[in-house]
C-alpha positions in Angstrom: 18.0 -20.8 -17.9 17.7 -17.1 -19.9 17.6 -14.0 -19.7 14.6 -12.1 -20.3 14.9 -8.5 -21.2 11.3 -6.3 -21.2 10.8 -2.9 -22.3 8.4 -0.6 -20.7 7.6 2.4 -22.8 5.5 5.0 -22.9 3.1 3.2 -25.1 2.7 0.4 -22.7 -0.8 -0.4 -20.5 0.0 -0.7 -16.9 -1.2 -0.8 -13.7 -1.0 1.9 -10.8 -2.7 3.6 -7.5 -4.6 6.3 -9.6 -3.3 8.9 -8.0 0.0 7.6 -10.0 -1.4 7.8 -13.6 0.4 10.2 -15.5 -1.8 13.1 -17.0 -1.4 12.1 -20.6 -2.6 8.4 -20.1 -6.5 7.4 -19.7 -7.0 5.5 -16.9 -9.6 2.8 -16.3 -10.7 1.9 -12.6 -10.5 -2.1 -12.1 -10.3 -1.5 -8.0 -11.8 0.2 -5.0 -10.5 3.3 -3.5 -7.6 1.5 -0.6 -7.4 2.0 2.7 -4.2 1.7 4.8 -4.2 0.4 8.6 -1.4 0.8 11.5 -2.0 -2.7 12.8 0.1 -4.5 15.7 -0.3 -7.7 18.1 -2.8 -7.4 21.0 0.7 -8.6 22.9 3.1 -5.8 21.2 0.2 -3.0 22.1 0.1 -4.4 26.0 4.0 -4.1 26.1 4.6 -0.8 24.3 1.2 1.1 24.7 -0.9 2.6 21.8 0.2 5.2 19.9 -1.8 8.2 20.1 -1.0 10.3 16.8 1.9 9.6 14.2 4.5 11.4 15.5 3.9 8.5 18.7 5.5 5.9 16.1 9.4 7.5 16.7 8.7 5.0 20.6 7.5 2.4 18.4 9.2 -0.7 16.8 7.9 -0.2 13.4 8.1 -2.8 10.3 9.3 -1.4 7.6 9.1 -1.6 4.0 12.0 -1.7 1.5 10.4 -0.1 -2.2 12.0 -2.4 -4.8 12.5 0.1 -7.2 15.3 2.5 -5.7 15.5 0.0 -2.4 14.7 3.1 -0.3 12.1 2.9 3.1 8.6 3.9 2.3 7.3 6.6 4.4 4.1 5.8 5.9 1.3 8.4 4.9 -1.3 9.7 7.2 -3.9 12.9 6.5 -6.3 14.1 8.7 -7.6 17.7 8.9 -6.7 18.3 5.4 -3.3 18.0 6.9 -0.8 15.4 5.2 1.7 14.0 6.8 4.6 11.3 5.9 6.5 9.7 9.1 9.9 7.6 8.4 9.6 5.4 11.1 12.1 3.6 13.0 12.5 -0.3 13.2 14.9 -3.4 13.7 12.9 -5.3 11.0 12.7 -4.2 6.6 10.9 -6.4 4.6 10.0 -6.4 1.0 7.0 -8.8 1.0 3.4 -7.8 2.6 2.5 -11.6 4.1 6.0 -11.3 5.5 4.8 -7.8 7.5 1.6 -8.6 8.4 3.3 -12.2 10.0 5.8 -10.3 11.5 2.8 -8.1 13.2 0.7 -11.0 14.2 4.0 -12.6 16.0 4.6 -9.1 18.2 7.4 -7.9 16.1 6.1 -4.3 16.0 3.3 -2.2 13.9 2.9 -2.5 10.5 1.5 0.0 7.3 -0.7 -2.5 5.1 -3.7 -2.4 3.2 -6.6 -3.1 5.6 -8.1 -5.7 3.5 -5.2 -7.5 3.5 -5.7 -7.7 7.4 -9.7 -7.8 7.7 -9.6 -11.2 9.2 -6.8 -10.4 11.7 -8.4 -7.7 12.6 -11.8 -9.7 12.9 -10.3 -12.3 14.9 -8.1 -10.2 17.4 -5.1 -11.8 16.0 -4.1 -7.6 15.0 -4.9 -4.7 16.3 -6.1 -1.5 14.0 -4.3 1.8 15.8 -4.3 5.5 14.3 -7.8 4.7 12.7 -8.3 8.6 12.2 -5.1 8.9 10.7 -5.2 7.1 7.7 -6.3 7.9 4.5 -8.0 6.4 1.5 -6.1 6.4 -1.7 -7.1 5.5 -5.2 -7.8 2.3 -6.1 -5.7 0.5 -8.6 -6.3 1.4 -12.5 -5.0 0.0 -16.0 -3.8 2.9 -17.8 -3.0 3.8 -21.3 -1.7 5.9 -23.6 -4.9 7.8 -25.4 -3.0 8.1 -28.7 -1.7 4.5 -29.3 -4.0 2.1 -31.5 -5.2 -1.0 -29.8 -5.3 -4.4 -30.5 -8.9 -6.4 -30.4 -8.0 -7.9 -27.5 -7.3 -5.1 -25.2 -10.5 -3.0 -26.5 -12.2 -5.7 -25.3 -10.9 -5.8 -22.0 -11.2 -2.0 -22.0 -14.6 -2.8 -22.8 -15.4 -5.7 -20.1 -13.8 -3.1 -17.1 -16.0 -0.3 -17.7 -19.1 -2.5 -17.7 
């Protein structure tokens, strides 16, 4: 058993929401613009009602989300009007791991701020329950960026090449 020690540097491709791509890099969609969902047990919603706007989450049990980077709470985003808002919400459960939140959802833990794809079937089969539809917005899609002054190896110009077919 080692250690492994990576750098990240400026010069290195990565991949981010692409509203995260720094100015200077060149960024190449490889996913669809993401929508988030408020989404709780059919069971939860009978017991604590439906909230009604954002600011309803503060009577909620929400799930929350540790960020691995700093180990702070995300703050779920909504917009609507042209009007941005982000809510810290208020919860007995943090979790780090998205099956984790979305289980802990489906079980009548609370609501939980995922990616509605990741809970289309839930959703589908009244296992969850979509709430603040209006609320919540689309962000951009996930995209390989990379420094526009770096040479590139053969293999990443081709897959440069493959994504933007």
């Amino acid at each position: 058993m080692g250690l492994r020690i990576s750098w990240v540097t400026a010069s290195t491709p990565g991949v981010r929401l692409g509203e995260q791509v720094a100015k200077d890099m060149i960024a190449v969609r490889i996913a669809p613009d993401m929508r988030m969902a408020v989404v709780g047990s059919p069971a939860y919603l009978q017991r604590a009602g439906t909230p009604q706007t954002p600011w309803d989450l503060a009577q909620h049990r929400c799930i929350n989300l540790r960020l691995p980077t700093r180990g702070g709470l995300y703050a779920w985003e909504f917009a609507r009007d042209g009007r941005e808002i982000q809510v810290r919400v208020e919860g007995q459960l943090i979790l780090n791991s998205l099956p984790q939140r979305i289980d802990a959802a489906e079980a009548g833990l609370g609501l939980a701020y995922v990616p509605d794809d990741c809970v289309a079937e839930a959703l589908a089969s009244g296992r969850l329950v979509r709430v603040l539809a209006e609320w919540t917005p689309a962000f951009p899609g996930y995209h390989l960026y990379y420094p526009s002054r770096r040479q590139h190896t053969s293999a990443f110009t081709l897959l440069l090449e493959t994504l933007r077919r």
